[in-house]
C-alpha positions in Angstrom: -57.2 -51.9 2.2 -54.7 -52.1 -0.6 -51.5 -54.5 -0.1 -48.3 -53.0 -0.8 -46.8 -55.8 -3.7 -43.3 -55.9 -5.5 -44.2 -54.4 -8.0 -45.7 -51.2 -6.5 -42.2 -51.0 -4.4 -40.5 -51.3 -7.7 -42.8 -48.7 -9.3 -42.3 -46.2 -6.4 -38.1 -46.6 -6.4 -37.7 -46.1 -10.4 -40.4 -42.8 -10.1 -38.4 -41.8 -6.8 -35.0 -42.2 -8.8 -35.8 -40.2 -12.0 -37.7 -37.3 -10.1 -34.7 -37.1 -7.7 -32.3 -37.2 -11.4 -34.3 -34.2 -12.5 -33.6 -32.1 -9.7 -35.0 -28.8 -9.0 -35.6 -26.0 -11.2 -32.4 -23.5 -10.9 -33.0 -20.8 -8.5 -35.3 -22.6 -6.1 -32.0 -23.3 -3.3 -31.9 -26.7 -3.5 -29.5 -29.3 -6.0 -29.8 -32.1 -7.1 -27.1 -35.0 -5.8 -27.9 -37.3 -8.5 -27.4 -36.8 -12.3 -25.7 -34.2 -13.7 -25.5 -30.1 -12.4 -28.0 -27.5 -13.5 -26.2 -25.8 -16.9 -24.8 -22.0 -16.1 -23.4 -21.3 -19.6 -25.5 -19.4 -21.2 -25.6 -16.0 -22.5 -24.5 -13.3 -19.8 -27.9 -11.9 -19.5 -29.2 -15.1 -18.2 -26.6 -15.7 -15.2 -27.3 -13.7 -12.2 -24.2 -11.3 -11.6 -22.9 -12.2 -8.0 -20.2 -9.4 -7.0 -19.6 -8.5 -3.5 -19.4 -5.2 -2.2 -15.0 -4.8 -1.7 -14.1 -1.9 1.5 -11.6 0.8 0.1 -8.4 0.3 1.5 -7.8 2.1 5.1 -5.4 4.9 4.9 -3.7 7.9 7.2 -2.8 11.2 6.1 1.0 12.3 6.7 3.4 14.6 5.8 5.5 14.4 2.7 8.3 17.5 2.7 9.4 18.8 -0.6 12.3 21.3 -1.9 10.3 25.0 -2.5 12.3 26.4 -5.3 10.8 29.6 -5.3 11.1 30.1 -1.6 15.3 29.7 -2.1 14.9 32.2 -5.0 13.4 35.1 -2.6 14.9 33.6 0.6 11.7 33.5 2.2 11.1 30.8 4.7 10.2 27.7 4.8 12.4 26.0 1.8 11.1 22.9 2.3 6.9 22.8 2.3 5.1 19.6 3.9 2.0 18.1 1.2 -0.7 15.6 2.2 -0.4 12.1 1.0 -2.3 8.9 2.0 -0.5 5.9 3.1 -1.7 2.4 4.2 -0.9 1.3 8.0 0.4 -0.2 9.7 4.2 0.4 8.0 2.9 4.5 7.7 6.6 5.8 8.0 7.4 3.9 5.2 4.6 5.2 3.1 5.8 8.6 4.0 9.1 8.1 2.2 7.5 5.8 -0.6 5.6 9.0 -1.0 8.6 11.4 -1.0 10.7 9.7 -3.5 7.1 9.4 -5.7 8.0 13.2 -6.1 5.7 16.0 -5.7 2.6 15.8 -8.0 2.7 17.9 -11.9 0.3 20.5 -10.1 2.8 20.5 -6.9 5.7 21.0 -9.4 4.5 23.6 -11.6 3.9 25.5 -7.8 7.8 25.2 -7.6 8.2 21.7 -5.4 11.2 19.6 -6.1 12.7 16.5 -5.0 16.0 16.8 -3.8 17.3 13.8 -4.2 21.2 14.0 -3.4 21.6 10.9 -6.1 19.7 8.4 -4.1 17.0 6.5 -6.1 15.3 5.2 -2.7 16.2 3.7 0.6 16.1 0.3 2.5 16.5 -0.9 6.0 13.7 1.9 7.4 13.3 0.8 11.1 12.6 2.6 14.1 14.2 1.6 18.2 14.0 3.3 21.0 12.6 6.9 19.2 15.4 6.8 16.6 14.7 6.2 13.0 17.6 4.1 11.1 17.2 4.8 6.9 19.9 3.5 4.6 20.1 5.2 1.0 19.6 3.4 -2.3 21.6 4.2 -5.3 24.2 7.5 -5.1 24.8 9.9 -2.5 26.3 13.7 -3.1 25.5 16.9 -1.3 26.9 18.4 -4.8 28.5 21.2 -2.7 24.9 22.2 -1.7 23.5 22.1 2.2 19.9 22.0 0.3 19.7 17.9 0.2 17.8 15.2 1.0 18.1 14.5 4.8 16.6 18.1 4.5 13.2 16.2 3.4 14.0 13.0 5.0 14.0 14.5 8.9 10.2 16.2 8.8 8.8 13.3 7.3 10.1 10.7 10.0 9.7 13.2 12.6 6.2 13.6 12.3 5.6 10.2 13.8 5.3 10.5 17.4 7.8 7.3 17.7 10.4 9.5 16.4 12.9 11.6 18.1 16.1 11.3 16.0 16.8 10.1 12.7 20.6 8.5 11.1 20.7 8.8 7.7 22.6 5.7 5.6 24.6 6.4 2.8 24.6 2.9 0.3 27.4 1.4 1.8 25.7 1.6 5.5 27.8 4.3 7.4 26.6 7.6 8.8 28.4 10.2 10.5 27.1 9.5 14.3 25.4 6.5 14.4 24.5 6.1 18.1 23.6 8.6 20.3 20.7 11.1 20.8 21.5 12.7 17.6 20.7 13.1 14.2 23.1 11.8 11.9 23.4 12.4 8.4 26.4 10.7 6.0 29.5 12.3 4.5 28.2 12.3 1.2 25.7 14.8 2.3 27.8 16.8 3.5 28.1 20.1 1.3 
């Protein structure tokens, strides 16, 4: 029978200690607590690439309504023609009108689309209540004499959302013609 001595407890703590120092070899799922961390510089080739897989963005199709020049030009029906575009939910009413003043695409334009703007550069304040959709317009607002304007666009696009029944149309300084009521509303400015 051997007797454990001192020295052989000694022995087996320093060999314990500088096994446990070395670690294990990179790769093998465990690390080492004591002494320093396994190196990862290194060339590129050497460091295992660890990307994770990312999902697409969710996204609805709606309506965006656009001015069809040529249609005015012949007088054929409809003036205005709807376009798909993707938006993110949940806000998808606001990606509708994000999407209008985006304008139509070069291929949609060079088939005749326009915006109409009516001097607005965008809008604020989108919310809908009770089925009625309350936009305000950024920037200008003028009909120009014309009834071809941008509540023209504005009205399909918000109507399209089942949660929509009527829609009051802002002008920048926050008044509209009828502003309560089951009505559409549109602002002087826009008037031709």
């Amino acid at each position: 029978m051997s007797r454990i001595t001192p020295r052989s407890i000694a022995v087996l703590l320093v060999a314990g200690i500088a096994l446990s120092a070395c670690g294990s070899p990179v790769g093998e799922g465990t690390t080492s607590t004591v002494g320093p961390r396994p190196s990862t510089s290194g060339s590129p080739s050497t460091i295992p690439a660890t990307t994770r897989p990312t999902n697409p963005p969710v996204t609805v199709g709606v309506k965006v309504w656009f001015f069809d020049e040529p249609h005015v030009v012949t007088g054929e029906e409809p003036l205005y023609r709807p376009v798909d575009r993707q938006v993110q939910p949940p806000a998808v009413a606001a990606g509708a009108l994000n999407a209008l003043f985006a304008g139509p695409t070069a291929a949609e334009q060079e088939d005749g689309l326009r915006l109409v703007t009516s001097g607005a550069t965008g809008y604020s304040h989108l919310h809908i209540d009770n089925g009625v959709a309350y936009v305000t317009l950024e920037g200008a607002c003028s009909s120009g004499g014309s009834t071809m304007t941008i509540a023209s666009e504005i009205f399909p696009i918000l109507k399209q959302f089942s949660s929509v029944t009527w829609v009051k149309i802002f002008d920048p300084q926050g008044t509209t013609e009828n502003p309560a009521g089951d009505s559409d509303s549109i602002p002087v400015c826009l008037e031709p």
